[in-house]
N, C-alpha and C positions, 0 to 999 in steps of 0.2 A: 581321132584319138585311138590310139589302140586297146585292144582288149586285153584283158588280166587273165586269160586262160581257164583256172578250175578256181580261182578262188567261190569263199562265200558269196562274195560280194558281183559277181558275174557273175551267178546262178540265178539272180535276178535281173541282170541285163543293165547292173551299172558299168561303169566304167571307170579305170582309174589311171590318174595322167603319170604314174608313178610307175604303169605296168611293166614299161620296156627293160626300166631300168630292175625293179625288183624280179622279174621272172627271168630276163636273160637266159632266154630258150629252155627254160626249164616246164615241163610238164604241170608241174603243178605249182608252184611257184616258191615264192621266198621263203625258208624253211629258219630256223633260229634254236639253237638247242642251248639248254638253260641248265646249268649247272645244279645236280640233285640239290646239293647243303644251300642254296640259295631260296629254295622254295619246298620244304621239307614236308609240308602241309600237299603241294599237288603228287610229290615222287616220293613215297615214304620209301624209308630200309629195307621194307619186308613189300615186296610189289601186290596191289588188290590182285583180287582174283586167283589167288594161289591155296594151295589147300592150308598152308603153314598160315599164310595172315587171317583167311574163316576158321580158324581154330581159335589163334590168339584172339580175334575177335567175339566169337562165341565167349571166353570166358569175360572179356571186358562186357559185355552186356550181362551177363552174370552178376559180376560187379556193381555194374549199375543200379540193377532191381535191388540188392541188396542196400544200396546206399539209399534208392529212395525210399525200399520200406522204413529206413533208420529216419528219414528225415519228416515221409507223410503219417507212416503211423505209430513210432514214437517221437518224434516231434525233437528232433534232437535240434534242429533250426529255429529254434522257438526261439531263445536266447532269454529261457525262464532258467538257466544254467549258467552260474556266474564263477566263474572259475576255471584254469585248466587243469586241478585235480579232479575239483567234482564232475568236471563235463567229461574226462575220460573214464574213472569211476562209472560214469553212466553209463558210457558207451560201451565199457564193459562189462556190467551188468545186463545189459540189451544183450551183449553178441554171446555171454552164456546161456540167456533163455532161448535165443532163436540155435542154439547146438541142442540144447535140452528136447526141443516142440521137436526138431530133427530126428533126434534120436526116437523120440516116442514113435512119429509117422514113420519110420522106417522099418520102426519094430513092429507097428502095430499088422491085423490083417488085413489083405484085402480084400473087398465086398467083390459078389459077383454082379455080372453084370458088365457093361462093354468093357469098364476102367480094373476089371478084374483080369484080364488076360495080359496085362503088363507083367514085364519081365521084370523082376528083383533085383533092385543091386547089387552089386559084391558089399558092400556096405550090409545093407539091408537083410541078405544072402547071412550073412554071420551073425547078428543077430539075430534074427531067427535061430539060429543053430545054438546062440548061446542058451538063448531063453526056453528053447527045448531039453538044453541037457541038466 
């Protein structure tokens, strides 16, 4: 039987009766390119490892954290919210106190000590400035 060349599967010393025909003196062997819109999930639009998708992505885990504090510690999944007034009412109510706690912690100061030598926002940066003038 002949051998399969580089595949995986030859890296462990099998063999495949398919080789001659799939490698056809190719070096590494039978290669298959898959149309991106066919599998959108392995080739996204924006290719990993580029500085543009770890940005977009930085903010979707942003995202995230913010969804679960909505879900683990205000409990907006509980389904003790019966309606789609009252449960966006809620949700709105939740996303102005968490701008409120925001705005407080960005105004407030900070302690010395290791967490004190962080740099200030521009956010953060302007109030301050408001709250001094």
């Amino acid at each position: 039987m002949p051998r399969c060349g580089s595949a995986p599967a030859c890296h462990e010393g099998w063999t495949c009766p398919s080789a001659a025909r799939c490698n056809a003196g190719r070096k590494y062997g039978r290669t298959v390119r898959i149309k991106r819109e066919l599998d959108l999930r392995r080739f996204p639009p924006i290719p990993r490892a580029t500085q543009q998708f770890e940005r977009l992505y930085k903010g979707r885990t942003a995202v995230e954290r913010v969804n679960a504090r909505l879900k683990i510690f205000w409990g907006a999944d509980d389904g003790n919210i019966v309606g789609p007034r009252r449960f966006h009412a809620f949700l709105a109510a939740v996303l102005v106190v968490h701008a409120g706690l925001a705005t407080l912690l960005a105004s407030s100061p900070r302690r010395d000590g290791p967490l004190g030598q962080l740099r200030l926002s521009a956010i953060a940066q302007k109030l301050r400035a408001r709250r001094s003038a």
